[in-house]
N, C-alpha and C positions, 0 to 999 in steps of 0.2 A: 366211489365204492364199488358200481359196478362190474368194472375193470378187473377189480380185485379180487369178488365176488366169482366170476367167470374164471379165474383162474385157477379157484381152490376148487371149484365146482371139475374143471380136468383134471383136477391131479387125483379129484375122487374116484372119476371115473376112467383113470389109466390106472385103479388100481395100488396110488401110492401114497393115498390117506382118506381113512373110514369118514371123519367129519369131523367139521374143525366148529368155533366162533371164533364172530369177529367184533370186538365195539369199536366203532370211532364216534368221537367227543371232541366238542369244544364250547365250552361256556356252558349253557343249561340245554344244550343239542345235543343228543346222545342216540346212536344207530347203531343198533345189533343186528348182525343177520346170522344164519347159521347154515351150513350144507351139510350133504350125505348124514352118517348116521352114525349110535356109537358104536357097533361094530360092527365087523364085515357081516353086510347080511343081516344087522339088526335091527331097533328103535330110530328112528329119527332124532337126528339131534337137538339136542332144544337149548334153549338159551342159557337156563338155569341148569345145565350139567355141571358137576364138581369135578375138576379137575387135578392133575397132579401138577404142580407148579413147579417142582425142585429149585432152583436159585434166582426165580421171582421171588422165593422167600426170602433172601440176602436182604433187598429196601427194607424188609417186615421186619429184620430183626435189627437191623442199622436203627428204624424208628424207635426199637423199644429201648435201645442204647443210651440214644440219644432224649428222650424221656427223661430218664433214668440222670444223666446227666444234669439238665434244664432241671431235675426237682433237686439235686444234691445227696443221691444216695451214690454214685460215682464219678469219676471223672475221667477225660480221655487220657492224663498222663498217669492214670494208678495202675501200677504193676500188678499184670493180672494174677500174680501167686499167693496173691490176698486170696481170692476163692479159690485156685487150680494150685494148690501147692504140687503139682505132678507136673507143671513147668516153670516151678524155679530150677536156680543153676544150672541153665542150660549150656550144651556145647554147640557149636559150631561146625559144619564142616569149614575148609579153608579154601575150596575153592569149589567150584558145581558139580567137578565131575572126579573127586574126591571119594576116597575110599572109604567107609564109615570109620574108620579110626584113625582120620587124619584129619582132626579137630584142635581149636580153641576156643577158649573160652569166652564164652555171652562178654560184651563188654556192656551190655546193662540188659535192664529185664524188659521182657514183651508189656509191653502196655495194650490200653481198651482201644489207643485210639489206632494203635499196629494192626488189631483186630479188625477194625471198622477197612482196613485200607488195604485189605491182605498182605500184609508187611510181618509177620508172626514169623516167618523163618516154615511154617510147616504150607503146605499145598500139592499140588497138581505136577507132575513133574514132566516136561517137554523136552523129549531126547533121551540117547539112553547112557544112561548113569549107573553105577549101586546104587546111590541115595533110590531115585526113580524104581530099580529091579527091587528092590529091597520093601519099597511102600505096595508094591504089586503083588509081591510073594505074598506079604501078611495082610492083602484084603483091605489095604488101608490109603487108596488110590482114588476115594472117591465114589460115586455112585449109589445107586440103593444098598447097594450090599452094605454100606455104610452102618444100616439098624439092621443088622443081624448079629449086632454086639450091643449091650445096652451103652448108654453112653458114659457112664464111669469105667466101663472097662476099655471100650474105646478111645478116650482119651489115655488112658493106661498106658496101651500097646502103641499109640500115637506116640507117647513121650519114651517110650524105649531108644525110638531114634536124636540123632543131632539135627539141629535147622539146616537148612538150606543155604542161610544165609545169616547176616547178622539182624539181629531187632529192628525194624523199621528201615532198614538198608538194600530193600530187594522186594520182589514181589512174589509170589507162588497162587493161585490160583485155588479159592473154595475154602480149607481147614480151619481157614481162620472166623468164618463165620460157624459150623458147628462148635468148634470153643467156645465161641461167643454166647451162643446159648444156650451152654452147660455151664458160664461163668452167669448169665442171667439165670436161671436156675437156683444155683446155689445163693447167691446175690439175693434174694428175694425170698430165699428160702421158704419157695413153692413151685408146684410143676411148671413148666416153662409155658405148656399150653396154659395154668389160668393163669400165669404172668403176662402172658401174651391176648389172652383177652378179655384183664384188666387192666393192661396198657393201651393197646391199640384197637384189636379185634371188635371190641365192645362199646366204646368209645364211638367208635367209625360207624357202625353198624353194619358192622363186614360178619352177618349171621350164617354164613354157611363156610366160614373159614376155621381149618382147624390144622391140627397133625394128624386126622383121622377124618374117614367119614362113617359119621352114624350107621347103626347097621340098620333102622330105618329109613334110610336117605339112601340105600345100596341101590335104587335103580336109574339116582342120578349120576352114578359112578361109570366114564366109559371103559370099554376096554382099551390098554395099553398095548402100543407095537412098535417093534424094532424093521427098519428093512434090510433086506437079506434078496442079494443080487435083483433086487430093483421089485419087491414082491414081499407085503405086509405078513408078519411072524408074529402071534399072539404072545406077551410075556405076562399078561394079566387079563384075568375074564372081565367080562361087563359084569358090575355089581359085585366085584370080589379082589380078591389080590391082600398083599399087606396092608394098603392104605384103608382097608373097610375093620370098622370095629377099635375098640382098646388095644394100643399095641403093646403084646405080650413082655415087651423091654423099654426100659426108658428110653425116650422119643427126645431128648434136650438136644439131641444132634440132628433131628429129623429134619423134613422140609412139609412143608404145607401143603393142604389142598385150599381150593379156593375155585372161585365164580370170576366170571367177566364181568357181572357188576357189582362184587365186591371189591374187588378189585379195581377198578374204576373210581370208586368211593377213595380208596387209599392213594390213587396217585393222584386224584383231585385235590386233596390235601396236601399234597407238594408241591402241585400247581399253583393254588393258591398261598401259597408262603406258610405252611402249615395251620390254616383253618381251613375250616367244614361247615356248612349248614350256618355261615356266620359265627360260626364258634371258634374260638382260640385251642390247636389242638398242641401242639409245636412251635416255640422260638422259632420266629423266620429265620435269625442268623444261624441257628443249629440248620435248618434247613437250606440254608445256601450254602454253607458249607458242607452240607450231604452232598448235594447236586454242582461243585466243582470239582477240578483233579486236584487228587491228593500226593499224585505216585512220585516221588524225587525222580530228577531226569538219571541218576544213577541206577536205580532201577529196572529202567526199560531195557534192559538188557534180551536175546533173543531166546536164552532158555530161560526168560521168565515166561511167557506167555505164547498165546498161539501166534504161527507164522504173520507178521504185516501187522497184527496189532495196534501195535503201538505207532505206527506210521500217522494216524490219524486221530485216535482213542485215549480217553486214560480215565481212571478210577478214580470214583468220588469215597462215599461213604455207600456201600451199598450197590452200587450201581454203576453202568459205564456210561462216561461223557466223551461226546466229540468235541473234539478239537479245534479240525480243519475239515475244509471240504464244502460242499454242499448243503450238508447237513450239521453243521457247526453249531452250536449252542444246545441238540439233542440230545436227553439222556434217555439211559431204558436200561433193560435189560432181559434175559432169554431166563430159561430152564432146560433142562435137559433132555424131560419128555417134552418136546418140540413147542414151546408157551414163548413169548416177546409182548414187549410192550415200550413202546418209546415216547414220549414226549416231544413236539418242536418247540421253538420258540415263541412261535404265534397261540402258545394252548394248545395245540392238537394234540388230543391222547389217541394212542392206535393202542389195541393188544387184541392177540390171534392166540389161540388156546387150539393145540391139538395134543394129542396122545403118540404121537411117533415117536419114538428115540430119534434126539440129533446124532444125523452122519452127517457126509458131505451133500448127498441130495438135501436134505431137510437145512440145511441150512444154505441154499440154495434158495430155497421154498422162503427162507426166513428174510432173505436179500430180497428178494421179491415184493414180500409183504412190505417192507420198510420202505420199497420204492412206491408203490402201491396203493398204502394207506392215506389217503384223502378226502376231506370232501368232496 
């Protein structure tokens, strides 16, 4: 850990991140360490800061999916227009790089389990297209900006467009887990946060995990930064931003804040075949089927996903698993304000929580860490 420890501790001090944690685990061994501080020039970082997770939250909601399955309130083959009637009948483009009205028709409907696999037809679009120009122009490409529309209207302006692709026939990136959690919303018929922790959150005893942070808790909040020619750019204050307080608009498409040892609690619970604390949280079969590939080799295509991807990687429920390589049998996954956390074979849990927006240096920084993370 020291190795790795020294490494974040340069990148503090060149300037190209305020302060990160770090836990590595394995068995009932558990080391945190933390560097620099939460913003430039501020408090020291401490172990127990809330951070912004962004699609760390994807395993979070895959669990509560899957939950939800294991008790028999849904299922992975039920067509999600049971609660999202705003995508049945859907169209099709006919080919990726398709002009929006050169469409046919859904040859069947999205299901929970398309959702879980990002296989929905709606995502992240890699290269430039209409479909791609088109999700950019209307704000609907991803990222925080994401809850600057509550999440029914969101989904709305979402289903305006045609998929991508066919049902379960391709992959896209992201959209399909905020449906996911506007169809868990609805589904439960209650807000997604206390669906989410009376499913998991609470159960775990993942107490500082939410879609908000308290506005008494605002000064474990750090501040958020993007880099901009090699040099930290404030896009949220320390103890403030959208993530602090009740958010003004339904949050069923949002993502999570969370702890390194909340977080830790939740993926020990994967680890162990879904129990906790000796308790039965999760079907182990539900949870090996989270934690293998889901993605049809039809799929993998290059404007599914980022560059080399797929060379190595492929998608469980929630989460990326490898393949091949070195690192073969490990799963994890990132967030988008600069957060990972992976899994080995042997048990080793790694996760590194900073507040950078991923570019290309910060995932750099994230290769690193993965190489890194050891006892």
């Amino acid at each position: 850990m020291d190795e790795l420890i020294a490494l974040l501790q340069d990148w503090v001090d060149a300037g190209r991140l305020p302060g990160a944690v770090v836990l590595l685990a394995r068995g009932d061994e558990v080391r945190v360490r933390t560097v620099g501080s939460m913003s430039v020039g501020g408090p020291p970082m401490p172990e127990h800061a809330i951070m912004r997770i962004q699609s760390m939250t994807k395993a979070v909601v895959a669990v509560a999916t899957l939950r939800g399955v294991e008790a028999g309130r849904l299922a992975l083959a039920d067509p999600v227009d049971r609660w999202l009637p705003e995508l049945a009948d859907r169209v099709v483009l006919r080919r990726p790089d398709a002009s929006l009205d050169d469409v046919e028709p859904a040859r069947r409907p999205i299901t929970v389990r398309d959702l879980l696999v990002n296989g929905s037809g709606y995502g992240m679009a890699f290269g430039d297209t209409p479909w791609g120009q088109t999700m950019h122009e209307r704000g609907l490409d991803g990222g925080p900006g994401q809850v600057l529309r509550g999440a029914d209207d969101w989904l709305a302006a979402l289903a305006e467009l045609p998929l991508a692709h066919q049902p379960g026939e391709g992959f896209r990136y992201h959209h399909s887990f905020p449906i996911l959690g506007i169809l868990l919303q609805r589904a439960a018929g209650t807000p997604l946060e206390q669906h989410l922790h009376q499913e998991v959150l609470d159960p775990l005893g993942m107490v500082d995990t939410g879609l908000s942070v308290p506005t008494s808790q605002a000064a474990r909040l750090p501040a958020a930064y993007r880099l901009e020619d090699g040099r930290l750019v404030e896009t949220e204050p320390l103890g403030g931003g959208p993530y602090l307080g009740p958010p003004p608009l339904d949050p069923a498409h949002g993502e999570l804040v969370s702890t390194a040892a909340d977080y830790h609690r939740f993926v020990r619970m994967l680890v162990d075949g879904g129990r906790l604390d000796g308790r039965s949280f999760l079907d182990a079969g539900l949870v090996r089927e989270m934690l293998r590939d889901q993605v049809a080799p039809g799929a993998r295509t290059p404007e599914s996903f980022m560059p080399g991807f797929w060379d190595v990687m492929g998608w469980g429920y929630g989460v990326a698993v490898t393949l091949a390589g070195e690192h073969a049998g490990r799963f994890g996954w990132s967030g988008g304000q600069g957060t990972d956390f992976f899994v080995d074979p042997d048990g080793t849990i790694a996760i590194l929580l900073t507040q950078v927006e991923l570019d290309e240096t910060m995932f750099e920084l994230l290769g690193r860490f993965q190489e890194l993370a050891r006892f």
